[in-house]
Backbone as numpy.savetxt, mean C-alpha at the origin, in Angstrom:
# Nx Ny Nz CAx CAy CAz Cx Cy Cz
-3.41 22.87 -9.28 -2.47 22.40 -8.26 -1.47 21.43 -8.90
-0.30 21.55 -8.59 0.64 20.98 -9.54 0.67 19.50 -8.38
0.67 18.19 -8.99 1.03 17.24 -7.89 2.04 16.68 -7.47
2.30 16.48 -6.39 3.47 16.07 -5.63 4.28 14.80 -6.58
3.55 14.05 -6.88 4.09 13.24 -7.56 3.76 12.55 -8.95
4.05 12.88 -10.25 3.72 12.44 -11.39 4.45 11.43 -12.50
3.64 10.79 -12.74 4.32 9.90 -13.80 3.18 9.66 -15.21
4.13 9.91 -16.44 3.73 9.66 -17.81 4.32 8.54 -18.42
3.52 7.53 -18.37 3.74 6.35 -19.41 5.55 5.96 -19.18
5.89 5.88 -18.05 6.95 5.11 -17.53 7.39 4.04 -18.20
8.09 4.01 -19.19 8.72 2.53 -19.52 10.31 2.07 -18.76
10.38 1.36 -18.86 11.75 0.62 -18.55 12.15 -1.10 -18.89
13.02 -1.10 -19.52 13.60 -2.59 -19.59 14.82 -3.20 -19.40
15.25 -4.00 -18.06 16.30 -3.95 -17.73 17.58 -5.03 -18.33
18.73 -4.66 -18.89 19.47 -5.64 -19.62 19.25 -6.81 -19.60
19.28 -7.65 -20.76 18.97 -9.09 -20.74 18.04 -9.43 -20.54
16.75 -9.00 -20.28 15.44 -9.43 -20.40 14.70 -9.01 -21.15
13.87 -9.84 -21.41 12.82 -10.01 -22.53 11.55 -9.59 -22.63
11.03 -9.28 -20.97 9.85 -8.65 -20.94 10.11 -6.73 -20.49
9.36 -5.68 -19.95 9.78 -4.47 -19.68 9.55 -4.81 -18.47
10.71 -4.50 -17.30 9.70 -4.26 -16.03 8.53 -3.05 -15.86
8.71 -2.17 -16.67 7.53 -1.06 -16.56 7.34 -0.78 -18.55
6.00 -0.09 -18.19 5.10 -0.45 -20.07 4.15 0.42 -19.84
4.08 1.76 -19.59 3.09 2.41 -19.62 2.28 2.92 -18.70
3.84 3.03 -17.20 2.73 2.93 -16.04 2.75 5.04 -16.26
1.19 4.62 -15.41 1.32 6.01 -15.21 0.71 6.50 -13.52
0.83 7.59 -12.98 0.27 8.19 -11.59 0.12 10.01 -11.08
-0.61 9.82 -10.40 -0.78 11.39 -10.21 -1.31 11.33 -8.55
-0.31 12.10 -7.49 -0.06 12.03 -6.32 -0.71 13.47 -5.72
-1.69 13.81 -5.25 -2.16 15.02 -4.92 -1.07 15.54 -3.91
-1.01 16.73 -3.31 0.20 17.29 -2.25 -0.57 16.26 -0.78
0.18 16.32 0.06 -0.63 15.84 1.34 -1.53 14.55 1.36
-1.08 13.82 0.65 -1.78 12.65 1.08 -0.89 11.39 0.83
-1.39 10.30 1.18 -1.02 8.79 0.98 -1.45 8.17 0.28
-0.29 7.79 -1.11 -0.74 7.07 -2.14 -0.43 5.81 -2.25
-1.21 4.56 -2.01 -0.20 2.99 -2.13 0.08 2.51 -3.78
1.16 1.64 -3.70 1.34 1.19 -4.98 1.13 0.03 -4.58
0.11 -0.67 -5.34 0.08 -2.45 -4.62 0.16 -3.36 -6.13
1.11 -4.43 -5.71 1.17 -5.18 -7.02 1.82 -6.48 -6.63
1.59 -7.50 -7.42 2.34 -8.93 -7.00 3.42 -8.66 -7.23
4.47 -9.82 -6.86 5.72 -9.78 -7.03 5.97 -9.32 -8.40
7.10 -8.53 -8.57 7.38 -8.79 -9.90 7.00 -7.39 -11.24
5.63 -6.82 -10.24 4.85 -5.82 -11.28 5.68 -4.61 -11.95
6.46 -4.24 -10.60 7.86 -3.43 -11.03 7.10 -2.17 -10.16
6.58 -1.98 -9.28 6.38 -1.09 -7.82 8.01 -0.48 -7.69
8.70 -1.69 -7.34 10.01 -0.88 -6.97 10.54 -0.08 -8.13
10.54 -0.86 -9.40 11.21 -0.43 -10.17 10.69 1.39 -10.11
9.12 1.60 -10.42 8.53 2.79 -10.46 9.42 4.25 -9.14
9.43 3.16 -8.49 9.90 4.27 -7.07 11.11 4.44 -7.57
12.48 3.76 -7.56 13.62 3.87 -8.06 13.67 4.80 -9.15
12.84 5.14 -9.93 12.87 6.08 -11.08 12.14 7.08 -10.36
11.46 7.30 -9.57 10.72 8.84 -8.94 11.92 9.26 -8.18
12.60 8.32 -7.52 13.37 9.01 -6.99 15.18 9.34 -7.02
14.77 9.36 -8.58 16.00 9.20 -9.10 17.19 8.43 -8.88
17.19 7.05 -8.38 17.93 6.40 -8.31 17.86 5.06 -9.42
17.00 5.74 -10.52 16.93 4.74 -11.91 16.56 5.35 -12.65
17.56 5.24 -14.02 16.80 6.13 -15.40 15.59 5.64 -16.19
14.63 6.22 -16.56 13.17 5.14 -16.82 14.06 5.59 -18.47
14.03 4.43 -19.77 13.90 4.21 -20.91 12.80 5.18 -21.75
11.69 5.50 -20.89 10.65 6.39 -21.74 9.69 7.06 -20.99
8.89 7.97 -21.19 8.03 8.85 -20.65 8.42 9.92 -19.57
7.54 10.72 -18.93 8.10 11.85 -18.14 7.46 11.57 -16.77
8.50 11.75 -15.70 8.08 11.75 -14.13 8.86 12.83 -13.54
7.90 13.89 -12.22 8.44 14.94 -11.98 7.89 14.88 -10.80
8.75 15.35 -9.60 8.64 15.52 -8.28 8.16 16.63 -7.60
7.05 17.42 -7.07 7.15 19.02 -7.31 7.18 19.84 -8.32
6.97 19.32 -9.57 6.98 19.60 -10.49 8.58 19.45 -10.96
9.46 19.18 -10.83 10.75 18.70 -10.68 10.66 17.76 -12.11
11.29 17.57 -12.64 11.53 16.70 -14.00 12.39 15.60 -13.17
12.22 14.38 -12.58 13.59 13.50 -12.40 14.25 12.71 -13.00
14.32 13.35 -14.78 15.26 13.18 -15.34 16.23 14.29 -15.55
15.80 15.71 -15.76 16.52 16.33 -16.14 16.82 17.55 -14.92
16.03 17.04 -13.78 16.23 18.15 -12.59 16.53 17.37 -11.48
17.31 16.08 -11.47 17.60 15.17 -10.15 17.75 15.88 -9.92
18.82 16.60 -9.23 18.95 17.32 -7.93 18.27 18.11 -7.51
17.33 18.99 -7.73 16.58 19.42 -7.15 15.32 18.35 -6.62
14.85 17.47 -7.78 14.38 16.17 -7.19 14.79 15.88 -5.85
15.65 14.97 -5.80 16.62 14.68 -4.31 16.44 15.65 -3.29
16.31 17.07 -3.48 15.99 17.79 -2.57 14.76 18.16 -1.54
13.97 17.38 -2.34 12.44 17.43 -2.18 12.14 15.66 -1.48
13.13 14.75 -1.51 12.24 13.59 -1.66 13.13 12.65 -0.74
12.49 11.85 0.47 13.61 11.00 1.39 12.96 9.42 0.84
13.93 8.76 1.28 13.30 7.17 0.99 13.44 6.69 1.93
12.94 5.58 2.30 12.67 4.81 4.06 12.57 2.86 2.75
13.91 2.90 3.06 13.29 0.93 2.62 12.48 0.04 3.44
12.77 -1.63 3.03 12.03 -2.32 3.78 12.66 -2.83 5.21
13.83 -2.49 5.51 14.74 -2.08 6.54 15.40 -1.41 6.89
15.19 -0.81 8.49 15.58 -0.25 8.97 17.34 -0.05 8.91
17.78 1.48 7.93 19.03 1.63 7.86 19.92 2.23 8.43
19.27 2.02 10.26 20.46 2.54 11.21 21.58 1.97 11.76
22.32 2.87 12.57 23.60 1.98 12.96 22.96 1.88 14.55
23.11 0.30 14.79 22.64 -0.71 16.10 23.59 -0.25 17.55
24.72 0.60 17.13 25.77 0.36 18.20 25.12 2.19 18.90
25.06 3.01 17.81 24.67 4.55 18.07 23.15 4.52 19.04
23.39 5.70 19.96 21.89 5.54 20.18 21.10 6.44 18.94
19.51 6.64 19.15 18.50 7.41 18.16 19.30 8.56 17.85
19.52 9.84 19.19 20.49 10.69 18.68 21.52 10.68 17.99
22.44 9.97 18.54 23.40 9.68 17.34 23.40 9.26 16.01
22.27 8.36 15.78 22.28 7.94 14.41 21.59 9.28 13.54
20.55 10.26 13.94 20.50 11.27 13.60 21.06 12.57 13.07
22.06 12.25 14.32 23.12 13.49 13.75 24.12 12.90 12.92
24.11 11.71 13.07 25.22 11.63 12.09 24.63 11.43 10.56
23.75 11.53 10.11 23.18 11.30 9.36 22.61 12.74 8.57
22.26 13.81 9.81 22.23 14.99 9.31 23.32 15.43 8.98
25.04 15.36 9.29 26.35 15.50 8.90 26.15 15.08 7.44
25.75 13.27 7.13 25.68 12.74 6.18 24.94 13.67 4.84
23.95 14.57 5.35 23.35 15.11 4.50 23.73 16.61 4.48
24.93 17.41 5.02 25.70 18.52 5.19 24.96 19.14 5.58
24.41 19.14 6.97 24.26 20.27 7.86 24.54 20.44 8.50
24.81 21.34 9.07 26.38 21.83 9.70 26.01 21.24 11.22
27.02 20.93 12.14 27.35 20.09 13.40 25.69 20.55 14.08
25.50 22.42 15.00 24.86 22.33 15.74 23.26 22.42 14.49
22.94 22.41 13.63 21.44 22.24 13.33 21.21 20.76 12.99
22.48 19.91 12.93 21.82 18.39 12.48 21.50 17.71 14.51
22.03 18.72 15.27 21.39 18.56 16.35 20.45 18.71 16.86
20.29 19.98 16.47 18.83 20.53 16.70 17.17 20.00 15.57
17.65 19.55 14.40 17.17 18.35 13.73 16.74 17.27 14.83
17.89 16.51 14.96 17.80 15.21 16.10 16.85 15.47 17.18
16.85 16.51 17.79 16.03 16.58 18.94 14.62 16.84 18.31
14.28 17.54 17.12 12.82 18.02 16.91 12.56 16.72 16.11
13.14 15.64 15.95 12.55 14.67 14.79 12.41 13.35 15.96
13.08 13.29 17.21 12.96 12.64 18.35 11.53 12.60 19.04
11.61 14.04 19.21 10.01 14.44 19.68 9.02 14.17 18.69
9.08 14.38 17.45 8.19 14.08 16.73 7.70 12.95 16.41
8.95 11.81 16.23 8.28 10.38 16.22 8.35 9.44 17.58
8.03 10.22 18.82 7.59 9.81 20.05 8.85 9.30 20.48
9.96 9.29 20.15 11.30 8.73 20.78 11.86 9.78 21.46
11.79 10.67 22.33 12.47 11.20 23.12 13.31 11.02 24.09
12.34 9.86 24.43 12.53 8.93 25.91 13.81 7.86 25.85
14.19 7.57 24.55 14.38 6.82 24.10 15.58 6.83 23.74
16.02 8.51 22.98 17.30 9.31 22.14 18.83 8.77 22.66
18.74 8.21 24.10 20.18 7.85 24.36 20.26 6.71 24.90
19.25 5.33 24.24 19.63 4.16 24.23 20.09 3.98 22.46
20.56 2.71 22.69 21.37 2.32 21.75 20.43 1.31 20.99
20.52 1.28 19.63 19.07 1.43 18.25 19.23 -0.52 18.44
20.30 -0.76 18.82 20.09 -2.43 19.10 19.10 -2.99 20.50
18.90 -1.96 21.23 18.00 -2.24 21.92 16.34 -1.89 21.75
16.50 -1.29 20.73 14.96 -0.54 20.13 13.87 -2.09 20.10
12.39 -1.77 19.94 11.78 -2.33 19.33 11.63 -2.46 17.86
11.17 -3.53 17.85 11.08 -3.49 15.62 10.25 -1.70 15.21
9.27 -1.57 15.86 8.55 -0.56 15.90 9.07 0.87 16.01
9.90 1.08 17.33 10.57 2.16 17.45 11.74 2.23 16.14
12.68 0.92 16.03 13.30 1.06 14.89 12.95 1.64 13.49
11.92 1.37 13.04 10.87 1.62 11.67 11.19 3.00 12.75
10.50 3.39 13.05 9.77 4.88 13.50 11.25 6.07 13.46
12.40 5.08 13.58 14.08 5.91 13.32 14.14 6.34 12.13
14.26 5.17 11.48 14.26 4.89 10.17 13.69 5.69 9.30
12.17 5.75 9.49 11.48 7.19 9.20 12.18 8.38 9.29
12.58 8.61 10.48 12.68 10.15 11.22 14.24 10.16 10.15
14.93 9.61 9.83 15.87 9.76 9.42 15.47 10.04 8.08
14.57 9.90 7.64 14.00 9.87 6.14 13.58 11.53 6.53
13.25 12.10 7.37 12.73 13.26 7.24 13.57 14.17 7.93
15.02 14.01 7.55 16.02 14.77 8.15 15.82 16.44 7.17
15.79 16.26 6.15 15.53 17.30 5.18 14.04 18.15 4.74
13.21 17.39 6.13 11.74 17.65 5.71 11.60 17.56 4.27
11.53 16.71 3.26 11.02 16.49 2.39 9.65 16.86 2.20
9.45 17.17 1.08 7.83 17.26 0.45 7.05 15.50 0.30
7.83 14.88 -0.44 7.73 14.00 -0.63 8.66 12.38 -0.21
8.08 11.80 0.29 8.25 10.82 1.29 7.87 8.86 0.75
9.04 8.32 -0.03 8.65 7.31 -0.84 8.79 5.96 1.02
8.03 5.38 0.88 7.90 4.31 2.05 7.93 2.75 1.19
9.14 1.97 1.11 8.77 0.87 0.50 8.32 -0.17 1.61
6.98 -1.07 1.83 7.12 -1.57 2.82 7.24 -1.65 3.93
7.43 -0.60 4.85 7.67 0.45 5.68 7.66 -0.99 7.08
6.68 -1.93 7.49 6.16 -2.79 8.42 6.39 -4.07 8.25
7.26 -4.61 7.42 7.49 -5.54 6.80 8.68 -6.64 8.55
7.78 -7.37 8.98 8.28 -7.95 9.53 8.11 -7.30 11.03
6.92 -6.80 11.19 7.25 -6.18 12.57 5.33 -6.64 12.75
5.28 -6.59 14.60 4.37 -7.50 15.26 3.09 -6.25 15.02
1.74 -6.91 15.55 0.80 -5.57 15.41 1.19 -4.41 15.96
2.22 -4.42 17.27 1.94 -3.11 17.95 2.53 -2.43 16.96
4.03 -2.59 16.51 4.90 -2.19 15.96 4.25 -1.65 14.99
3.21 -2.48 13.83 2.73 -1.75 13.03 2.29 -0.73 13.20
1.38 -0.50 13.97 0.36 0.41 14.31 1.18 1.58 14.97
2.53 1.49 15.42 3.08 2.27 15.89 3.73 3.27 14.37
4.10 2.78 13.61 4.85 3.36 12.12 3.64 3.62 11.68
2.42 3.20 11.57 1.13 3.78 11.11 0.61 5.45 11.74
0.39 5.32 12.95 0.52 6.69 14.04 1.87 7.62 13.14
3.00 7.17 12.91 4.12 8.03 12.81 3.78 9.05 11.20
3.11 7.55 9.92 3.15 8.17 8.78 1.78 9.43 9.33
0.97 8.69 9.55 -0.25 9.95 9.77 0.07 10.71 10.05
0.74 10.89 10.82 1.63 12.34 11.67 1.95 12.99 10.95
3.11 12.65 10.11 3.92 13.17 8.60 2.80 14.06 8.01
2.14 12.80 7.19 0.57 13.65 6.25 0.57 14.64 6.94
-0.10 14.74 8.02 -0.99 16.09 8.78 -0.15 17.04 8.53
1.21 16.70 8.68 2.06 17.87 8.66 2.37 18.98 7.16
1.32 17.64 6.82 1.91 18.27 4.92 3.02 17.44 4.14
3.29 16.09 4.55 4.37 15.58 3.99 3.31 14.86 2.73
4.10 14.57 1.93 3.21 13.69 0.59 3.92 12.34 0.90
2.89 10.78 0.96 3.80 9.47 1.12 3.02 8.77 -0.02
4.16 8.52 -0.75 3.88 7.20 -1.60 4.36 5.84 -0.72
3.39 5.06 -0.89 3.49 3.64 0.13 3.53 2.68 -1.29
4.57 1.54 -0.89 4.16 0.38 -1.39 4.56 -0.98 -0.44
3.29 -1.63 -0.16 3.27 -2.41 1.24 2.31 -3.86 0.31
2.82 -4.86 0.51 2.28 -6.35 0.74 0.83 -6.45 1.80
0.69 -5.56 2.46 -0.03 -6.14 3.28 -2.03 -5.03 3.36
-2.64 -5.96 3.17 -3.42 -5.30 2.12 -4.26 -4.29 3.33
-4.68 -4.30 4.94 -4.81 -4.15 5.53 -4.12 -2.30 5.92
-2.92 -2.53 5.75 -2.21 -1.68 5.76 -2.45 -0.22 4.75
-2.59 -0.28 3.56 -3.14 0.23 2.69 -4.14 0.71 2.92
-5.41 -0.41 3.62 -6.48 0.46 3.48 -6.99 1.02 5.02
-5.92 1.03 6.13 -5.70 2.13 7.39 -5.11 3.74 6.81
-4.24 3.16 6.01 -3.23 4.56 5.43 -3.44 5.22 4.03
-4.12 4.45 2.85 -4.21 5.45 1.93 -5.19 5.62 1.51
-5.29 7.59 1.04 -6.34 8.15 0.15 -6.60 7.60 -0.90
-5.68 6.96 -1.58 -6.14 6.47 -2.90 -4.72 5.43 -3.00
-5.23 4.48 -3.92 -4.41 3.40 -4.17 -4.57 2.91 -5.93
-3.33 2.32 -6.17 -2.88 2.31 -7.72 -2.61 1.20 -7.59
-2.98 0.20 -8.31 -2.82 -1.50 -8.74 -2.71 -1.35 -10.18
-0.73 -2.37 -9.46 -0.53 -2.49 -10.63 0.04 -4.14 -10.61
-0.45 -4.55 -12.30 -0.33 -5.64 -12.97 0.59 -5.46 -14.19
1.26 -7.04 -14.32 2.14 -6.97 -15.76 1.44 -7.88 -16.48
0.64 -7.45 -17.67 0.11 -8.60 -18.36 1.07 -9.17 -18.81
0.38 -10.38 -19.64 1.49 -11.40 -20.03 2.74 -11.22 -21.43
3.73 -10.83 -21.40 4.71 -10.29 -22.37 4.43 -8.96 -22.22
4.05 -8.19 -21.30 4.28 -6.79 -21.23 5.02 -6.11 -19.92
5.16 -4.96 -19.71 5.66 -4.51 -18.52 4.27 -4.33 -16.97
5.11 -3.44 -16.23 3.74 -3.33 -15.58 3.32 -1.66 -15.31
1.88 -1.78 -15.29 1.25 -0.95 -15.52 0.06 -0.90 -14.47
-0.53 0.48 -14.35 -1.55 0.55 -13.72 -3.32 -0.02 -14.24
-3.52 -0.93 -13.78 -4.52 -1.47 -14.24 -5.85 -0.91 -13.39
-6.18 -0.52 -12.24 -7.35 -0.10 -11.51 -6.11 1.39 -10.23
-7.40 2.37 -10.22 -6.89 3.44 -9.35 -7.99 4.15 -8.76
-7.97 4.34 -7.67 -9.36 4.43 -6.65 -8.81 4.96 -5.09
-10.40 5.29 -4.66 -9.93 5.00 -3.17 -10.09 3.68 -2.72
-9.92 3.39 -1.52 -10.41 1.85 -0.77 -11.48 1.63 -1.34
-12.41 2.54 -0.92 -13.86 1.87 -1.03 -14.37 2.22 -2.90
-13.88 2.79 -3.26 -14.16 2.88 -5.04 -13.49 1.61 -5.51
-12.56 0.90 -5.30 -12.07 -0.11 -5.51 -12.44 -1.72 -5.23
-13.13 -1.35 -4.33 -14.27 -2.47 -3.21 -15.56 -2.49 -4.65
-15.89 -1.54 -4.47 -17.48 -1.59 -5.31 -17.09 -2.03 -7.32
-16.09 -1.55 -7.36 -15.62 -2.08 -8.58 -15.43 -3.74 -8.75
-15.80 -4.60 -8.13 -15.61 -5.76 -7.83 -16.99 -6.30 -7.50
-17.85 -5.43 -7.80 -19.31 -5.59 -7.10 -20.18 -5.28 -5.77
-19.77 -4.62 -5.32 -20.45 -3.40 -3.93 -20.55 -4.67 -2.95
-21.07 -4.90 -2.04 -21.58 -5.72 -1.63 -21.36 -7.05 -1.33
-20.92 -8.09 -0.85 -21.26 -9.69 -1.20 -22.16 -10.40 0.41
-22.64 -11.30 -0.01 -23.38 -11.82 0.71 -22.47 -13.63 1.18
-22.32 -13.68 2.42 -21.65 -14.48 2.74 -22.30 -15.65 3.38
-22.11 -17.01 3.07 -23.05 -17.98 3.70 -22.65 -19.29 4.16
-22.47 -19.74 5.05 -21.65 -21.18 5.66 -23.34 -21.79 5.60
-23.30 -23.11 5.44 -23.99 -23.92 5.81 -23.21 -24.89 6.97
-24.11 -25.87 7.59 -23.74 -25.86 8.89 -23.43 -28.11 8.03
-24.08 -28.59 6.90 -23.95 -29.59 6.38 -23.77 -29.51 5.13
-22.26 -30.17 4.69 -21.45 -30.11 3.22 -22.28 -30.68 2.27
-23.18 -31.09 2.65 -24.01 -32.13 1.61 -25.22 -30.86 1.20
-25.14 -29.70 1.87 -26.25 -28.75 1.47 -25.38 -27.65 0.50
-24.25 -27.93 0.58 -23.70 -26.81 -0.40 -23.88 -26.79 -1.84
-24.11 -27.75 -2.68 -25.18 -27.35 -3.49 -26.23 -26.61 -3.65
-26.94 -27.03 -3.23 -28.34 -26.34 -2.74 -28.25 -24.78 -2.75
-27.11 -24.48 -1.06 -27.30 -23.35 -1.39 -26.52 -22.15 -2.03
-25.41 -23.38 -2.89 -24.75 -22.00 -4.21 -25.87 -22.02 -5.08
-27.11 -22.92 -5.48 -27.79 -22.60 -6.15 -29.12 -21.26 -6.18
-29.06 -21.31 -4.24 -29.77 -20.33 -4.19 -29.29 -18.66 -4.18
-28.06 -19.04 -3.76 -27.70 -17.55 -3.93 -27.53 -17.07 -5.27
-26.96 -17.75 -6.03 -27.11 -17.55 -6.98 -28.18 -17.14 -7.70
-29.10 -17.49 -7.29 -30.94 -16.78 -8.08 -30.77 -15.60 -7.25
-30.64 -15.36 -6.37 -30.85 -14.49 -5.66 -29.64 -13.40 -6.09
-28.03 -13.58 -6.30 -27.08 -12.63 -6.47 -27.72 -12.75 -8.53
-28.02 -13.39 -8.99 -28.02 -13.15 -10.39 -26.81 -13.41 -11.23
-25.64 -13.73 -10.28 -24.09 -14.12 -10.83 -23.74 -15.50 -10.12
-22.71 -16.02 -10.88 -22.30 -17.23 -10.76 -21.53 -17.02 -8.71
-21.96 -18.29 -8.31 -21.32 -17.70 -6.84 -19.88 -18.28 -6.86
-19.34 -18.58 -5.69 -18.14 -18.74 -5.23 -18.26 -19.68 -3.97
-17.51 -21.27 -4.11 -17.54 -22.11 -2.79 -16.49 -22.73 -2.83
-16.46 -22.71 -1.46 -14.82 -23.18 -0.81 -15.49 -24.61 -0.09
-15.82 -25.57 -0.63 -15.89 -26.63 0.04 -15.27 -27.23 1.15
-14.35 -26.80 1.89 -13.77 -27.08 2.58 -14.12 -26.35 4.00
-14.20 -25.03 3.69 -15.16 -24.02 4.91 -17.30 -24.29 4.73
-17.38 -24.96 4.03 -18.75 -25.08 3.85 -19.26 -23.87 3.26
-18.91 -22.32 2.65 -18.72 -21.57 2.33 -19.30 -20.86 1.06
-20.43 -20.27 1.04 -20.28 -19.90 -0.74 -20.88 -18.76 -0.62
-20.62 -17.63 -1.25 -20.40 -16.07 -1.74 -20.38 -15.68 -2.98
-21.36 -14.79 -3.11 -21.48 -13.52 -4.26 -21.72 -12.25 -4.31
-21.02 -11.49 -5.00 -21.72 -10.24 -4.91 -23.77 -9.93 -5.08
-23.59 -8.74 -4.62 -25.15 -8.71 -4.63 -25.39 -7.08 -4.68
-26.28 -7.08 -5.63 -26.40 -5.09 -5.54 -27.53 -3.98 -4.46
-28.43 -4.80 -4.14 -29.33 -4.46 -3.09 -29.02 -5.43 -1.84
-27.79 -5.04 -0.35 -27.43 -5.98 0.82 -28.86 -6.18 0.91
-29.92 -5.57 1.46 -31.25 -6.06 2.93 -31.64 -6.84 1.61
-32.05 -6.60 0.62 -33.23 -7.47 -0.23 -32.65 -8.83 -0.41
-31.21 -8.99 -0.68 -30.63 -9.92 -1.13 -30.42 -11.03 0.50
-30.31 -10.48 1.45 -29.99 -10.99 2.71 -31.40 -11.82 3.18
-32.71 -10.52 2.69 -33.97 -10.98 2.99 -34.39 -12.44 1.85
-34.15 -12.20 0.99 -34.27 -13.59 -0.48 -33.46 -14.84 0.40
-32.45 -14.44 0.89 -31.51 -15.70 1.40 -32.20 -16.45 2.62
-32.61 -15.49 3.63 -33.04 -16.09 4.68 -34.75 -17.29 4.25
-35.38 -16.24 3.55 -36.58 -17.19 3.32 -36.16 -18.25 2.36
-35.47 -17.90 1.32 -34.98 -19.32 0.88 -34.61 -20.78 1.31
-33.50 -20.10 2.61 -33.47 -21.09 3.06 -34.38 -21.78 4.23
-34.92 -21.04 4.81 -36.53 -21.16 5.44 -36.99 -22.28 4.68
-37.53 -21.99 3.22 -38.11 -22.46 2.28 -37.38 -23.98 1.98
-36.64 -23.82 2.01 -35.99 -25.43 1.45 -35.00 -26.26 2.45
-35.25 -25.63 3.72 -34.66 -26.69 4.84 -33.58 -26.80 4.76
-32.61 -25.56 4.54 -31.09 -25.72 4.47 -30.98 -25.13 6.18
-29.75 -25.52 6.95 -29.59 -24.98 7.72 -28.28 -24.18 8.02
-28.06 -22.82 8.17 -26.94 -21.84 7.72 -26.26 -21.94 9.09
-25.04 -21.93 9.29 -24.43 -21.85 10.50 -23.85 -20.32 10.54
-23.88 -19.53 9.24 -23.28 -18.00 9.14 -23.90 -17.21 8.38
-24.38 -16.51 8.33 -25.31 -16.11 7.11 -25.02 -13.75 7.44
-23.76 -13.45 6.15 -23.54 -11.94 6.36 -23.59 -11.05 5.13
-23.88 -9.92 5.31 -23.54 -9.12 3.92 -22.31 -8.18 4.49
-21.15 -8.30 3.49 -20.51 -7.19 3.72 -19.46 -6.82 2.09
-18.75 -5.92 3.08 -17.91 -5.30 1.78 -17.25 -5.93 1.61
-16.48 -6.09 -0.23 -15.38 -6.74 -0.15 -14.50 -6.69 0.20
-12.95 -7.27 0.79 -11.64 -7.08 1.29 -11.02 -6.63 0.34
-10.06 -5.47 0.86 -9.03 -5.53 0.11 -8.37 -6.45 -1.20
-7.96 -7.83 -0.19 -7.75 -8.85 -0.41 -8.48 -9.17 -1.57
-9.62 -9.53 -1.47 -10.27 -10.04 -2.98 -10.44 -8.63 -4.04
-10.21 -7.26 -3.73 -10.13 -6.47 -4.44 -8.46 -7.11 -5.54
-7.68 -6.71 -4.78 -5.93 -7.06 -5.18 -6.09 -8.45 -6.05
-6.80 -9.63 -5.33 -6.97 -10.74 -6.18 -7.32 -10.71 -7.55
-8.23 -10.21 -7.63 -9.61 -10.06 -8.36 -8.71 -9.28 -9.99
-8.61 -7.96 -9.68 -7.64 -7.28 -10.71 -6.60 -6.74 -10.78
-5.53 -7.82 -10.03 -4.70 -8.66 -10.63 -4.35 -9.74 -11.76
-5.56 -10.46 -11.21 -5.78 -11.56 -12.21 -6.29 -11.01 -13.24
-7.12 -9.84 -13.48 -7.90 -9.75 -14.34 -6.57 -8.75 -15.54
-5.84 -8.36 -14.32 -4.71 -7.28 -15.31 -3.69 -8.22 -15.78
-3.13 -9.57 -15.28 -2.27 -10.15 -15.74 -2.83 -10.94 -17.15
-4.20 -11.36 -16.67 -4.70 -11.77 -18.18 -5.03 -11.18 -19.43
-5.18 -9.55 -18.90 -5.22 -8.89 -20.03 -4.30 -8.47 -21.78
């Protein structure tokens, strides 16, 4: 199966600087699914997309869209591939229809099919109701959800989302979340790259973290699904508040016999955590422990790790590398 979206050892370095924004990244996008790119500021996420989608020449290695070369086959690239930024790029005065068709004009199809476009991409991202108010009256939500539909004026194969929710309330999210799923099912391919770690792991099959070590570009340092990425960090952690700051000693010392690794305390939440490779045995060691030595726990959980401390975790571990 050839994949929707590929990249070989991506370099790039942009005038006047000293480090590469990209050094070796590489990716492989199956057809039909949602791939995130997650990285701190800086890792060069955008930069990567800007070169898939031919709107940047990469300095070195090979990336191909559909099997598309997007160095030496942009245009057929472009043909295959819409982009959706981190704002919504409609006009406020047009209603949904209008900004549609004019946009299918924008992309030369002829007067009555960029209409008939407008109406099937209306219905599709739940704005029907909607098609002849004017996009300044939209919600943040419905806006994103234009924004989209305008991205899929050409039905693309492939579907780059930078950020896609960036500044919009839960409903709103969850509303552009409903819209990408939709896409997928349909067979669209989405590369996501989103800040918000939550987001990622509602929407993608697999996710690519990337880090710039120090004097290098950035690169893919860990690639997984959600939960392959969770257990790479240590499966498991066992979570424990004590209910008196003066016992938090005590009991980072016990978890610690019990996790076999150095723990983790936030003195300030009363707080301390470690991974652990057996949850019930390790949960069962904790409770009699503290039974045993008169600590008293005000929280006592095993669960998976977050996202969040996934992204933390190797990040840090890729920037120090």
């Amino acid at each position: 199966m050839v994949a929707a979206v590929s990249a070989e050892a991506l370099r790039k370095r942009y005038p006047g600087s000293d480090e590469p924004a990209l050094d070796g990244f590489d990716l492989s996008v199956p057809p039909g699914t949602v791939h995130g790119l997650l990285g701190p500021n800086g890792a060069g996420k955008t930069t990567a997309v800007r070169i898939l989608a031919t709107l940047l020449r990469a300095d070195g290695g090979r990336a191909t869209i559909d099997g598309f070369d997007v160095a030496t086959q942009a245009a057929d690239v472009r043909r295959r591939v819409g982009l959706a930024g981190q704002y919504a790029a409609v006009d406020e005065i047009l209603d949904g229809r209008g900004n549609l068709v004019m946009f299918g004009r924008l992309f030369h199809l002829p007067r009555v099919d960029a209409r008939r476009r407008a109406g099937e991409l209306l219905e599709q991202f739940g704005l029907a109701d909607t098609g002849t108010r004017p996009v300044g009256k939209y919600s943040g939500g419905m806006r994103r959800r234009l924004d989209l539909a305008v991205g899929m004026i050409l039905a693309p194969a492939v579907l780059f989302l930078d950020e896609p929710t960036t500044g919009l309330d839960p409903r709103g999210r969850a509303e552009v979340w409903d819209a990408v799923r939709a896409l997928v099912a349909a067979g669209t391919t989405v590369l996501l790259t989103t800040q918000y770690l939550e987001e990622a792991d509602q929407l993608c099959d697999r996710i690519s973290v990337i880090a710039a070590p120090k004097g290098k570009g950035g690169r893919v340092v860990a690639e997984g699904t959600p939960d392959e990425l969770r257990t790479r960090i240590g499966g498991d952690r066992i979570d424990l508040v004590v209910r008196h700051a003066a016992d938090l000693p005590r009991a980072a010392a016990l978890v610690e016999r019990v996790a076999g690794v150095a723990a983790e305390t936030e003195p300030a939440t009363r707080r301390v955590a470690a991974p652990v490779s057996d949850r019930m045995e390790a949960l069962a060691a904790v409770v009699h422990g503290l039974q045993h030595e008169e600590i008293d726990a005000e929280d006592l959980t095993v669960r998976r790790p977050t996202l969040d401390e996934v992204f933390l975790q190797l990040t840090r571990a890729g920037v120090a590398a």
